[in-house]
C-alpha positions as CSV (number, residue, x, y, z in Angstrom):
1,X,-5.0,0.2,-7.0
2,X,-6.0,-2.6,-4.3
3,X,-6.0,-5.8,-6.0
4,X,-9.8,-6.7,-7.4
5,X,-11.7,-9.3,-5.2
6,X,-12.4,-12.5,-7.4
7,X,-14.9,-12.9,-9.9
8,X,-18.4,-12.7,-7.9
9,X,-20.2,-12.2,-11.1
10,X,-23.8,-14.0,-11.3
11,X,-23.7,-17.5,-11.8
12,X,-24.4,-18.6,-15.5
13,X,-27.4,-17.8,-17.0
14,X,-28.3,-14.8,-14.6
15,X,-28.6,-11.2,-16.0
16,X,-25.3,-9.1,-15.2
17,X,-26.3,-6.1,-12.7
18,X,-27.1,-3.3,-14.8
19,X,-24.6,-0.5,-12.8
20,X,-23.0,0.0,-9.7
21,X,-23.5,3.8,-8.6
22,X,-20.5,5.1,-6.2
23,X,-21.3,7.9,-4.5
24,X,-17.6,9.7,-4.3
25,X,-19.1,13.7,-3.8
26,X,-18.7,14.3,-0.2
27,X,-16.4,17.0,0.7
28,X,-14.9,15.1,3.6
29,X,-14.1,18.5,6.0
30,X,-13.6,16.4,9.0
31,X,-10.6,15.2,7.3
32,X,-8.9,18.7,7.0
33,X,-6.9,18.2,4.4
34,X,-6.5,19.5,0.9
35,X,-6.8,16.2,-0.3
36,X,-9.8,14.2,-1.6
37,X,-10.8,12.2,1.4
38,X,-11.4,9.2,-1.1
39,X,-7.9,9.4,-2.2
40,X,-6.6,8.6,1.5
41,X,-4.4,5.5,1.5
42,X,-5.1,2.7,4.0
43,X,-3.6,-0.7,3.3
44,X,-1.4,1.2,0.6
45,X,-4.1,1.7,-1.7
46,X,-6.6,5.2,-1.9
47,X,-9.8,4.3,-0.3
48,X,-11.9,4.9,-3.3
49,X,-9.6,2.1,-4.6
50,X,-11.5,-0.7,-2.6
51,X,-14.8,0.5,-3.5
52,X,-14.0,0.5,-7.5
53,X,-12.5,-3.1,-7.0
54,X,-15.2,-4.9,-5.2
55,X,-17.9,-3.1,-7.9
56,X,-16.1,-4.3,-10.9
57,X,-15.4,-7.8,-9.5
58,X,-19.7,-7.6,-9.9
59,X,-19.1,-7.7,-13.4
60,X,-22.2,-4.9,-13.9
61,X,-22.4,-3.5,-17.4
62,X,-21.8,0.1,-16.1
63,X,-20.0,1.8,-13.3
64,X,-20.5,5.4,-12.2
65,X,-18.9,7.0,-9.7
66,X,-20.1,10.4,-8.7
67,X,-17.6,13.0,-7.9
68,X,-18.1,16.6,-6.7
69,X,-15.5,18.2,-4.0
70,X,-11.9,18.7,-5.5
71,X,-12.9,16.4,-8.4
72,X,-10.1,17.0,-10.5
73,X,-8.4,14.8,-7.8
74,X,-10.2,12.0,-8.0
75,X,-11.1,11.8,-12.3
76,X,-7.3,12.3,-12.2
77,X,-7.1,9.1,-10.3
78,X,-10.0,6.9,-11.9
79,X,-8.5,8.1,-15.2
80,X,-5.5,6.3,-14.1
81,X,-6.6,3.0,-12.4
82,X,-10.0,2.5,-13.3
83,X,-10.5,4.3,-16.8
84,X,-13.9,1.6,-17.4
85,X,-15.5,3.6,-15.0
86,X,-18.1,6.6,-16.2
87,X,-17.9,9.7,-13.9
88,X,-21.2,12.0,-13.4
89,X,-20.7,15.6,-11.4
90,X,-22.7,16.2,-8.8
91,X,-23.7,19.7,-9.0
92,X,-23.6,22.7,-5.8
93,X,-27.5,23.2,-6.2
94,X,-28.7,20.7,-4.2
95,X,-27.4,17.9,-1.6
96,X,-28.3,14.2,-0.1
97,X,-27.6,11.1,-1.2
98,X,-30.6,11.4,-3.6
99,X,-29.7,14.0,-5.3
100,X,-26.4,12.3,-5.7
101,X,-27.8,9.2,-7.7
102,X,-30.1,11.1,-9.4
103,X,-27.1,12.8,-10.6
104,X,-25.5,9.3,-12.3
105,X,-28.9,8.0,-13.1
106,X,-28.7,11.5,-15.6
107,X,-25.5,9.9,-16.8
108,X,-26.9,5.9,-17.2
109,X,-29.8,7.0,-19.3
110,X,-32.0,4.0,-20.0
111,X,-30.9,1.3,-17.1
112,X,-32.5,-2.0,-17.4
113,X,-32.4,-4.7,-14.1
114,X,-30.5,-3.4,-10.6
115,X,-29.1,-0.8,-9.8
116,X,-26.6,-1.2,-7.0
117,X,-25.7,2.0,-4.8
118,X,-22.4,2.2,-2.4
119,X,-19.8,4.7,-1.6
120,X,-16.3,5.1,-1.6
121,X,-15.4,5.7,1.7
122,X,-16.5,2.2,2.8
123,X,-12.9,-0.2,2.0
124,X,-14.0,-2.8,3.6
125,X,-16.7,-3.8,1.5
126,X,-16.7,-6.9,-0.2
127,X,-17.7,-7.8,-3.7
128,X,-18.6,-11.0,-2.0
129,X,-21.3,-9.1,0.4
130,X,-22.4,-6.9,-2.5
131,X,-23.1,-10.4,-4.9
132,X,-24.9,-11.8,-1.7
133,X,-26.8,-8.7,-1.3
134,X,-27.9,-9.0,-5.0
135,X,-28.8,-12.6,-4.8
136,X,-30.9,-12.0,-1.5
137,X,-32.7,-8.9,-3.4
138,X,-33.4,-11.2,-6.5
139,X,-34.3,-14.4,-4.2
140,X,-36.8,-12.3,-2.7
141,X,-38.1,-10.3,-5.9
142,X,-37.8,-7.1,-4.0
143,X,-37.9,-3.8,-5.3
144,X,-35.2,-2.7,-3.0
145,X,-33.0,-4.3,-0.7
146,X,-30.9,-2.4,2.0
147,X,-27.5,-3.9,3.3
148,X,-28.1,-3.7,7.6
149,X,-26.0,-4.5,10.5
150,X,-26.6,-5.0,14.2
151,X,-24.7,-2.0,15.8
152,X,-24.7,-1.9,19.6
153,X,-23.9,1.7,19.1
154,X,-26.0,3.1,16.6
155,X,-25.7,7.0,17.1
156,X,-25.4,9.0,13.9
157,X,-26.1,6.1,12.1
158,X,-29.6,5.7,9.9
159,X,-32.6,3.3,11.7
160,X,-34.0,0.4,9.8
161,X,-37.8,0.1,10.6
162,X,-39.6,-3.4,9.9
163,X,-43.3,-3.9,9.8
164,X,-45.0,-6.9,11.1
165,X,-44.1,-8.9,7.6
166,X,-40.4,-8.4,8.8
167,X,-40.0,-6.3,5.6
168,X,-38.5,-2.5,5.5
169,X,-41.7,0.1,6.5
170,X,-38.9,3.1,6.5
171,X,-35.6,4.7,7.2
172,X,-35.1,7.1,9.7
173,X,-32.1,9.4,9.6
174,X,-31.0,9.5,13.4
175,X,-31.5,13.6,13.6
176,X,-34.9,13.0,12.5
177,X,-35.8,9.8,14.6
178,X,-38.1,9.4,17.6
179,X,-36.7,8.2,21.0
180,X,-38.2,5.0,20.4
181,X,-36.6,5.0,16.7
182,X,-33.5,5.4,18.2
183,X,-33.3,2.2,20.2
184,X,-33.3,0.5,17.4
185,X,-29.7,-1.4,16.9
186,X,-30.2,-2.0,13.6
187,X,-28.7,0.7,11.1
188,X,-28.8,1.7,8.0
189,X,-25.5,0.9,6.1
190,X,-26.5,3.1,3.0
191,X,-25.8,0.4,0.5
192,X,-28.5,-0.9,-1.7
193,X,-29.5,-2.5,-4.9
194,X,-32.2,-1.3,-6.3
195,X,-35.1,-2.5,-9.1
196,X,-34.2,0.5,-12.1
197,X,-37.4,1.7,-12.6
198,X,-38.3,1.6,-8.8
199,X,-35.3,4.0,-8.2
200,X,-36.4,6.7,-11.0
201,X,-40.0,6.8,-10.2
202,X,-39.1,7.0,-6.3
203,X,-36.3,9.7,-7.2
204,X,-38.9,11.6,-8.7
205,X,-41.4,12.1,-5.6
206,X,-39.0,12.9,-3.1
207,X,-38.4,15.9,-1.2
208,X,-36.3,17.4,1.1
209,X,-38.6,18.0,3.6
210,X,-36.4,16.7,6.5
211,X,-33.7,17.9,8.8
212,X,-31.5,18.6,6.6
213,X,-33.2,20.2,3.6
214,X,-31.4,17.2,1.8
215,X,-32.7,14.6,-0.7
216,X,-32.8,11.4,1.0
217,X,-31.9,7.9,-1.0
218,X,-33.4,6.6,2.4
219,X,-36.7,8.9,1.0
220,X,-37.4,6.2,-1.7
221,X,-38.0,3.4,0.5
222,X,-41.2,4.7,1.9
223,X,-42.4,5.7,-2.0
224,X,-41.6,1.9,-2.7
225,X,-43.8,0.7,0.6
226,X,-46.5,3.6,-0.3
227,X,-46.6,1.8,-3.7
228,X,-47.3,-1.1,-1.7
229,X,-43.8,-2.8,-3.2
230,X,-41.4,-5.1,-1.2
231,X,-37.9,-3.7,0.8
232,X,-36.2,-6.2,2.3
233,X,-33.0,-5.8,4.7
234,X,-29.8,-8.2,4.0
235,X,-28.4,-8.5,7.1
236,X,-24.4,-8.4,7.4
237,X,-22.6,-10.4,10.2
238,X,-19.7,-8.7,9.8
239,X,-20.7,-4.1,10.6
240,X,-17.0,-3.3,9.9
241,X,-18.0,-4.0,6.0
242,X,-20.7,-0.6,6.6
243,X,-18.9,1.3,8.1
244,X,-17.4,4.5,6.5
245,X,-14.6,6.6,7.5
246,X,-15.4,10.3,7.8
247,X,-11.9,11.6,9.8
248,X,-8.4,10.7,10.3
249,X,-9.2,8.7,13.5
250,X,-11.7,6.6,11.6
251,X,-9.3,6.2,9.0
252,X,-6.3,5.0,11.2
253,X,-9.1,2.6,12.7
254,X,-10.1,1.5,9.4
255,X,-6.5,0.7,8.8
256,X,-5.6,-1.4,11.4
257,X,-8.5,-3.4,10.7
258,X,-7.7,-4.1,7.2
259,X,-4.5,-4.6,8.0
260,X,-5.0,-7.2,10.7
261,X,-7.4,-8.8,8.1
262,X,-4.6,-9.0,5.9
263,X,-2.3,-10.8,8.7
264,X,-4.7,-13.1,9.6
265,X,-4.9,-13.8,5.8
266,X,-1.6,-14.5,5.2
267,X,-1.5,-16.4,8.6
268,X,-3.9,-19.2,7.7
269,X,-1.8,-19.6,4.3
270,X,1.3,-20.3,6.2
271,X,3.4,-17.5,7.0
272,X,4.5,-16.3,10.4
273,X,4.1,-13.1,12.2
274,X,6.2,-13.1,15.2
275,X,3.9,-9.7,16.0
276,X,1.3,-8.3,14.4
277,X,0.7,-5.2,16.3
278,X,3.9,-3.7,14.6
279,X,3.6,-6.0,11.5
280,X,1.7,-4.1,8.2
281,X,1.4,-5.4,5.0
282,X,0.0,-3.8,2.3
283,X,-3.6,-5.3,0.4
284,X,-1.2,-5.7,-2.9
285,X,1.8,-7.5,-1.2
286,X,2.4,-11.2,-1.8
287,X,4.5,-13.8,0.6
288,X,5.2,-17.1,0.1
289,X,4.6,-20.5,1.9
290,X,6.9,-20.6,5.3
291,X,7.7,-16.8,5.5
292,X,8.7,-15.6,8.4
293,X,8.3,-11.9,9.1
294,X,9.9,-10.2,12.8
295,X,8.7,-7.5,14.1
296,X,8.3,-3.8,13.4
297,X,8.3,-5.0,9.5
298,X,6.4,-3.1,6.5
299,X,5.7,-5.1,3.0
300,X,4.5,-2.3,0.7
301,X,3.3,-2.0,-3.0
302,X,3.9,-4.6,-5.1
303,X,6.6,-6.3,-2.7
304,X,6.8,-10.1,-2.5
305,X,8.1,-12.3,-0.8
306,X,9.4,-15.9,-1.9
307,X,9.1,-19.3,0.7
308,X,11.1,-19.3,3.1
309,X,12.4,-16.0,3.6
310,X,12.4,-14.1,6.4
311,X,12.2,-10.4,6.9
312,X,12.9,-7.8,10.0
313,X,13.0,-7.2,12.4
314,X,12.8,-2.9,11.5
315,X,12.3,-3.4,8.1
316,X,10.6,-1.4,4.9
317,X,10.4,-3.1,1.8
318,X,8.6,-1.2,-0.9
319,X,7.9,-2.6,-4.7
320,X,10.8,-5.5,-3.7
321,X,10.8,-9.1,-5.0
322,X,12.8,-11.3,-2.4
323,X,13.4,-14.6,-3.2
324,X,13.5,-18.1,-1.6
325,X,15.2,-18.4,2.0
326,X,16.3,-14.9,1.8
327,X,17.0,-12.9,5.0
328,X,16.5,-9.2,5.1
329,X,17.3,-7.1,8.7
330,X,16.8,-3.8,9.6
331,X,16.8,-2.5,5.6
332,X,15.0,-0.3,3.2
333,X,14.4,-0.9,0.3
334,X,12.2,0.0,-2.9
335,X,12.3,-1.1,-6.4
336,X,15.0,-3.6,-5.5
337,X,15.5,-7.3,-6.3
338,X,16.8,-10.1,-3.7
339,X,17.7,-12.9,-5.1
340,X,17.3,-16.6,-3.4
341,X,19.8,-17.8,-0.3
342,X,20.8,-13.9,-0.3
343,X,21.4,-12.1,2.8
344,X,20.7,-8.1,3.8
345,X,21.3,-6.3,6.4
346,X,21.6,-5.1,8.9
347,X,21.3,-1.3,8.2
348,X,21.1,-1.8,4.5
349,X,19.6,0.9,2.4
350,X,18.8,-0.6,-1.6
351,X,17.1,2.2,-3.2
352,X,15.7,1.4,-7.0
353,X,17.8,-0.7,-9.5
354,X,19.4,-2.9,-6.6
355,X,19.7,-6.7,-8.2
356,X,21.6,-8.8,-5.5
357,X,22.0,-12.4,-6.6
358,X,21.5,-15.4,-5.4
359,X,23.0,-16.3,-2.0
360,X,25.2,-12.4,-2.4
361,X,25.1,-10.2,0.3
362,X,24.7,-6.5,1.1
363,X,25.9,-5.8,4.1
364,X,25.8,-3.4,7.7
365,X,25.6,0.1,6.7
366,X,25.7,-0.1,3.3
367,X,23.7,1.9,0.3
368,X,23.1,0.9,-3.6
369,X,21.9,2.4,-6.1
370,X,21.7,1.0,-10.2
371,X,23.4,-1.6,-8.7
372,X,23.4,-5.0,-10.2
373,X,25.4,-7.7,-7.5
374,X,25.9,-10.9,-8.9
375,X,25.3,-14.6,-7.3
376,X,27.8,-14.9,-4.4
377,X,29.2,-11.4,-4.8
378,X,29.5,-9.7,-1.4
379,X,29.4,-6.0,-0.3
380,X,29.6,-6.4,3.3
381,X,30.1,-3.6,5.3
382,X,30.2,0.4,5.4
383,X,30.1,1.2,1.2
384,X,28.6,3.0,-1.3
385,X,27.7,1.0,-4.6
386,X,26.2,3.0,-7.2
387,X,25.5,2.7,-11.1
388,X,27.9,-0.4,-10.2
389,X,28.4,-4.2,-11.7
390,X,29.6,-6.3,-9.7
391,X,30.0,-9.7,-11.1
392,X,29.7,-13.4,-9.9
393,X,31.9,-14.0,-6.7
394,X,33.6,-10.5,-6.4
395,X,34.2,-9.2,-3.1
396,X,34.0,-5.5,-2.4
397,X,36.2,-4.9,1.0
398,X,35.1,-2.2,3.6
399,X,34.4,1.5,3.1
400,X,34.7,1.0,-0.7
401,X,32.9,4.0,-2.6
402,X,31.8,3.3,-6.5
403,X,32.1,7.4,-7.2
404,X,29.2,7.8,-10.4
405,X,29.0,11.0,-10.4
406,X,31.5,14.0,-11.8
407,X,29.4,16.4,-11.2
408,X,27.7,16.3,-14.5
409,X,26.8,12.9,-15.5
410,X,26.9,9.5,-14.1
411,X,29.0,6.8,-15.2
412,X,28.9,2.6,-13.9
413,X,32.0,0.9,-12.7
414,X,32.5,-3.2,-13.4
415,X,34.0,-5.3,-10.9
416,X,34.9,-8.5,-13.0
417,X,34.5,-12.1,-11.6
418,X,35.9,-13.4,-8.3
419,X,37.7,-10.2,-8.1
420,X,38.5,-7.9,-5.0
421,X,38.9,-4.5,-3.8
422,X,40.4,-4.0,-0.9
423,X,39.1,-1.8,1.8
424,X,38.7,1.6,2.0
425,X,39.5,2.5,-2.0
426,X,37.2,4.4,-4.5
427,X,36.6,3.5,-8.2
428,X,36.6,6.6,-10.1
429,X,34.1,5.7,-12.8
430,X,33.9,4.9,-15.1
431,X,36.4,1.9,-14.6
432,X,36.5,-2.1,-15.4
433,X,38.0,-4.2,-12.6
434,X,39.3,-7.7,-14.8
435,X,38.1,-10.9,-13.6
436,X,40.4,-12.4,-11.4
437,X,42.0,-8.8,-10.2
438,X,42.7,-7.4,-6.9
439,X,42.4,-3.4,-6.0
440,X,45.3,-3.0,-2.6
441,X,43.7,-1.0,0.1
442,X,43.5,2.2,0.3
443,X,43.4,3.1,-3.4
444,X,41.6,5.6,-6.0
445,X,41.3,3.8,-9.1
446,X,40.9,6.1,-12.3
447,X,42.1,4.0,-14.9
448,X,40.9,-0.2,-15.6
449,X,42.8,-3.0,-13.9
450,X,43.2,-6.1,-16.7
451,X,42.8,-9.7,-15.5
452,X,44.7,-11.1,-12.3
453,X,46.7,-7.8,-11.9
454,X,47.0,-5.4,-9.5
455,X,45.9,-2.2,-9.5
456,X,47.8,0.2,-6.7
457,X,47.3,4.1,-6.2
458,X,48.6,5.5,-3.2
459,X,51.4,7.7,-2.2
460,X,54.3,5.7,-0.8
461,X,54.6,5.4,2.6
462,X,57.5,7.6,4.5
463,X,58.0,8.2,8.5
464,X,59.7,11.2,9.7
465,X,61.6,10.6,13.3
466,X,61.3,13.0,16.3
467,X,58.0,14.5,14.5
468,X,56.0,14.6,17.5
469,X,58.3,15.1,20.5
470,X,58.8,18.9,18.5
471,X,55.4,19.2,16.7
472,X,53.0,18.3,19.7
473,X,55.5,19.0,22.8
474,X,53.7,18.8,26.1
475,X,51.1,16.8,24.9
476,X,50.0,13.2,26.2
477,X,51.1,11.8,22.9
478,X,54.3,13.5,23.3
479,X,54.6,11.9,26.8
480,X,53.8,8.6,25.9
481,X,56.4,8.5,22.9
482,X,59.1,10.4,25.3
483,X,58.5,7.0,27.8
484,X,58.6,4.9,25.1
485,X,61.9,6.1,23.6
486,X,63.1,5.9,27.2
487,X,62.1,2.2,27.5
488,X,63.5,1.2,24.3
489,X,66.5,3.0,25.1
490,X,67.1,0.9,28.8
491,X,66.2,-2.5,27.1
């Protein structure tokens, strides 16, 4: 889940909200996908995510969310990041936002003070908009009060209608709004907090005598002016905070909003992003003072990122903690650990249980696995290190392969202290390199190597004359040695 917005609970003294009602029903069909639309991702975290967040950060003393299309899906997900919320099921008999809250107001019971209503497709919400919204509703002592924005654009989108007093009169859904209805700009964002009782008693009168054959929430505003009650309209500066996301063009839209947010965020703290265009970072991710991120970079999960490091260009980082005045090029890497001063890259791949320490190095073209690399150790270039220890200082030469695996199980090699291995040899495991040891070149190591020995295993080394002048006859090798004997032999 997104990380919750800070505590924008009432200030001292003040009544907690009495719920939060998420409406979470739709099916989402413009989507096309057998997937809950509220369980899309955007900045790393399922859009129903942001919506949760922002409504506990209220501090109400209930939340309901109400589910209906491919609800397994989402209770399956609340039950696992938000299990304080309370789900109610809205029901295939009827439709409309209306019917929707009626369906958690079922679930609430007896609901004393507000009643906030939002969705789950809107991430951008804030809980800092929704606790304005709830101060401007009890500043006014409204019996609702609609969240509105100014939308040059407004098609599709629901009109507010003021009176003369500058108060709500209606709403008007925009397939049932007059020409002159729809020239209004400003729209209906479908979030509200409402006085309890003033929600059931307008629930109960009405109708779906519309359009759409729907119950409209928008229907209790004019049962609250009929009563000759107060609706007021909070105003939002900011429309991106209303706006929903209904398809997967909204929902890459969405995205790259957040997600700039989110740059600009971490910009203002200190950190530098040489391009933010091909720069993401997900809502959860945290960076450091001075960090310095290159281009075509993505920070996801619960990646962070200590001062001074810097990270790309072409890079993935997923669930990784890098530490101070690191440098990590053209990797990926998940559930991995960089430790400060170290150095990756480039065309490093640490997949999970990678510890590197401080100021090692994993180098060009080279993959780990389980593998815990020690301060100073290096494994620069073209190697495989898996279920592998290697210690403080060792050095692990090119195209060295830790082999884990026999087939059946997996075993961990150690490479002691300060030791080396020269290029292009494989450690059978499971086998202990000494401290202080050196592996020649070139060999397969089955057996351990004890401290400041050697360990050899190759076939000795034999060259049989004439071999290609009658093996490979005719060919340009054969030439070349047949001029070369001839040279040696006029010298």
């Amino acid at each position: 889940m997104a990380q919750p917005d800070v505590d924008v609970s009432q200030q001292s003294g003040e009544q907690p909200v009495g719920a939060v009602v998420i409406l979470a029903a739709g099916e989402g069909t413009r989507m096309k996908s057998t997937r809950s639309k509220l369980l899309h991702e955007l900045g790393g975290h399922p859009m129903l995510s942001y919506a949760v967040d922002a409504a506990t950060a209220l501090q109400p003393e209930r939340i309901v969310v109400v589910v209906g299309y491919l609800r397994e899906q989402v209770e399956a997900h609340l039950a696992e990041v938000a299990p304080h919320v309370t789900i109610a099921v809205q029901g295939n008999d009827a439709y409309g936002t209306g019917y929707a809250v009626k369906c958690a107001l079922d679930v609430l019971g007896d609901v004393r003070g507000e009643i906030v209503v939002t969705y789950g497709d809107v991430p951008l919400l804030t809980s800092e908009t929704l606790a304005g919204l709830v101060a401007d509703h009890r500043a006014r002592g409204s019996a609702a009060t609609v969240l509105t924005a100014d939308v040059p654009e407004p098609t599709g989108y629901g009109r507010v209608i003021r009176d003369d007093a500058d108060l709500v009169s209606r709403i008007v859904e925009h397939k049932d709004a007059s020409p002159d209805e729809r020239a209004v700009t400003e729209i209906n964002s479908g979030i509200y907090v409402f006085d309890a009782a003033v929600l059931s008693r307008g629930l109960a009168e009405i109708t779906t005598e519309n359009a759409s054959g729907e119950l409209y929430l928008t229907d209790v505003v004019t049962v609250a002016r009929r009563q000759g009650l107060a609706v007021a309209a909070h105003v939002t500066d900011d429309r991106w905070q209303t706006e929903g996301i209904n398809d997967r063009i909204q929902l890459a839209r969405m995205n790259g909003e957040l997600n700039r947010r989110i740059l600009d965020r971490w910009m203002r703290a200190g950190v530098t992003v040489i391009d933010p265009a091909t720069t993401w970072v997900h809502a959860s991710v945290d960076l450091g003072q001075d960090v310095t991120l290159l281009p075509n970079t993505s920070l996801e999960g619960a990646t962070s990122v200590a001062a001074g490091a810097v990270i790309g260009p072409d890079t993935t980082l997923v669930d990784v903690e890098v530490g101070e005045g690191a440098t990590v090029t053209r990797t990926h890497g998940s559930l991995a650990v960089i430790g400060a001063g170290a150095s990756v890259g480039p065309f490093a791949y640490l997949r999970p249980g990678t510890q590197l320490g401080e100021n090692g190095k994993i180098g060009t073209f080279v993959e780990t696995k389980n593998a815990q690399i020690g301060p100073g150790a290096k494994v620069p270039h073209l190697s495989y290190a898996g279920d592998a220890v290697i210690e403080e200082g060792a050095n692990i030469g090119a195209g060295v392969i830790f082999a884990n695996y026999d087939g059946v199980t997996k075993s961990t090699s150690t490479v002691g202290r300060a030791s080396f291995v020269g290029s292009n040899s494989v450690l059978a495991a499971p086998v202990r390199i000494a401290d202080g040891a050196y592996v020649a070149a070139g060999s397969a190591i089955t057996t351990d190597v004890g401290v400041g020995e050697l360990g050899v295993s190759r076939a000795r080394q034999r060259n049989i004359p004439g071999w290609v002048l009658r093996k490979r006859a005719g060919t340009k090798t054969a030439r070349a040695a047949e001029q070369a004997a001839g040279q040696e032999e006029s010298s």
